[in-house]
C-alpha positions in Angstrom: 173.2 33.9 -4.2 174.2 37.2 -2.0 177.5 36.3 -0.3 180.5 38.4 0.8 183.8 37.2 1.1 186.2 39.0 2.6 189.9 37.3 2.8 193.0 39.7 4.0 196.5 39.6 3.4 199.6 41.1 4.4 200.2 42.0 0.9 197.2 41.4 -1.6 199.3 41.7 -4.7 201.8 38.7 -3.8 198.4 36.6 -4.5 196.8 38.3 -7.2 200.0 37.7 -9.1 199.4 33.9 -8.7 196.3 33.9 -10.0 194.5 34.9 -12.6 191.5 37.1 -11.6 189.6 40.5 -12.9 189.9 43.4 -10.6 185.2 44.1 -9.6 183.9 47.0 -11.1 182.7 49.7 -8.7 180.5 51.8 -10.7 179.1 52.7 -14.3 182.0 54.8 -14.9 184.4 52.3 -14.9 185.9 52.9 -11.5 188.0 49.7 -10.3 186.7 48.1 -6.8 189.3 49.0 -4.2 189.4 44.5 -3.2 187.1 42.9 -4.9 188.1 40.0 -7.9 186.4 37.8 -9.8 188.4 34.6 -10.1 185.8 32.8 -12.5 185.2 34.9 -16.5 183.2 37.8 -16.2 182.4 40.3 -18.9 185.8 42.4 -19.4 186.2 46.4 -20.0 190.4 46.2 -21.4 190.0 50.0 -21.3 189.8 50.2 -17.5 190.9 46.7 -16.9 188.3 45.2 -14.6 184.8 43.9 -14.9 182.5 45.8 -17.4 179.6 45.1 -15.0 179.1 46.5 -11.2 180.0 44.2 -8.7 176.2 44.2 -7.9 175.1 43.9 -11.7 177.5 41.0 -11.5 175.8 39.4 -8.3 172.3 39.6 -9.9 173.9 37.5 -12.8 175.4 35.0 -10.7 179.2 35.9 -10.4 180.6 35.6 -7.1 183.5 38.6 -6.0 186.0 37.9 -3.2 187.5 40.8 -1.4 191.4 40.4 -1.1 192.3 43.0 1.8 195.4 44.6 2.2 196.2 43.8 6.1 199.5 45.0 6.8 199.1 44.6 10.5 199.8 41.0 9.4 203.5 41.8 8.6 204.2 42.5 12.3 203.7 38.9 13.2 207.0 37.3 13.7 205.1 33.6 13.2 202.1 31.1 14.0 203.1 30.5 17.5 203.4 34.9 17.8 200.4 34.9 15.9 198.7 32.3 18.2 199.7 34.0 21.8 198.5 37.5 20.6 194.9 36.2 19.3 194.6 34.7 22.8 195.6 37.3 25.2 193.1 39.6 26.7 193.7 42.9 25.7 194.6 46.0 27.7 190.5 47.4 26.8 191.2 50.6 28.9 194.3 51.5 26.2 191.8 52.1 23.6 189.9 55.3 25.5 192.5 56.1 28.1 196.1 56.1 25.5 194.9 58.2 22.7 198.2 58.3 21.0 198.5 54.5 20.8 194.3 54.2 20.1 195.1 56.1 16.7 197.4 53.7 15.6 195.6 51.2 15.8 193.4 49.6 12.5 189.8 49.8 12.1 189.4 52.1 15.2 192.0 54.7 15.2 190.4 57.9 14.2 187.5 57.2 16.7 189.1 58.3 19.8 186.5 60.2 21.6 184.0 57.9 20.4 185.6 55.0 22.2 186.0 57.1 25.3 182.4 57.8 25.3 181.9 54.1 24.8 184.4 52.1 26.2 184.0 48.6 24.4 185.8 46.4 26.9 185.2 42.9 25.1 185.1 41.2 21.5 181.5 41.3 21.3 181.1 45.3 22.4 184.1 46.2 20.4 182.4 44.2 16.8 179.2 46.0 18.2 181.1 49.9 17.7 183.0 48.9 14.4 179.4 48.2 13.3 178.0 51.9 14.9 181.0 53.4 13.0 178.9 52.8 9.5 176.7 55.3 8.8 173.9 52.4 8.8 174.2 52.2 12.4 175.4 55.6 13.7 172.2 56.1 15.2 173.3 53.8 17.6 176.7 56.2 18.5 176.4 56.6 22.7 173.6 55.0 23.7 173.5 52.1 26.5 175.1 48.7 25.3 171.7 47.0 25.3 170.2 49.3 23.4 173.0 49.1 21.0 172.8 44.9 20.8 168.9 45.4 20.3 169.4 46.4 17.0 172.7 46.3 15.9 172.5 43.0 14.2 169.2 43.4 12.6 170.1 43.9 8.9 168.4 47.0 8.7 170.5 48.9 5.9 168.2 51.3 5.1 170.2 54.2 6.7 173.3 53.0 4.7 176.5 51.1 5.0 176.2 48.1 7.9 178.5 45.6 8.7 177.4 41.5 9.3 177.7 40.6 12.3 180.7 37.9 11.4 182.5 40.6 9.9 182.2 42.9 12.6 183.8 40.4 15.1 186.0 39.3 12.6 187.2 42.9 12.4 186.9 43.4 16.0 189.4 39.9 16.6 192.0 42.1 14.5 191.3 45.2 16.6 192.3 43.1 19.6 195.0 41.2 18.0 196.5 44.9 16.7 196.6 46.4 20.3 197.8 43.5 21.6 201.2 43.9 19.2 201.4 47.4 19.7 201.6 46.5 23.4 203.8 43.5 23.4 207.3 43.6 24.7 208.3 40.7 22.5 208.7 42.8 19.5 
């Protein structure tokens, strides 16, 4: 079974002290994955304390891996109903190529500036469509026409590298809008 699981957190650590999980090996070496656990036994290196398999040696066997994300946007929200009202408001779209200094704080998309004034995602979809060209799977993809871009965007293709899914790209793009949206909100 091939699944990814991505969960974020304001803090992951507050969690992975509650539980009791094995940190996913990145590669042969014995270099830790930067989120993902194992919260089900999996073959143990105590010398670099995680998994003494890659996480994709440990797919092939079966194991599953959850990602916990550090997501410290998440400490800005005051609470649910804050939480609520900034996950429905439209963002300001226009802030993200016309406000450079406030575009590079924000998560996911800050340090592509000129990319987003070139082109201008103005809506959930467009925005999950560039976090996606901003992998190097899809950076073929950087400047050209919005249907061009959804033509191929979600295909799977990884040959050219790293892709996003398409759940995780809007996923990703939601926390783009929600991010602005507090960075922009009087409230705070």
């Amino acid at each position: 079974m091939s699944a990814d699981v991505d969960i974020d957190f304001a803090n992951r650590q507050t969690v992975i002290d509650l539980i009791q999980c094995t940190a996913a090996r990145q590669n042969a070496q014995g270099r830790r994955h930067n989120s993902g656990v194992y919260v089900t036994p999996v073959p143990y290196d105590a010398k670099n304390n995680c998994a003494s398999i890659t996480y994709e040696d440990a797919e092939s066997r079966g194991y599953f891996k959850l990602d916990f994300l550090n997501m410290s946007v998440y400490t800005l929200i005051q609470d649910q109903q804050h939480y609520d009202e900034l996950l429905a408001k439209e963002p300001q779209w226009d802030l993200l190529w016309g406000d450079p200094a406030l575009t590079e704080k924000v998560v996911h998309v800050g340090n592509y500036v000129q990319l987003l004034n070139e082109m201008r995602p103005d809506n959930i979809q467009r925005l999950a469509a560039f976090i996606s060209v901003i992998r190097p799977g899809k950076a073929h993809l950087k400047n050209k026409p919005w249907d061009e871009v959804f033509a191929s965007v979600w295909d799977g293709d990884s040959s050219d590298g790293f892709v996003f899914k398409k759940s995780h790209a809007i996923s990703y793009a939601k926390l783009v809008a929600l991010h602005l949206n507090l960075l922009t909100d009087t409230h705070v």
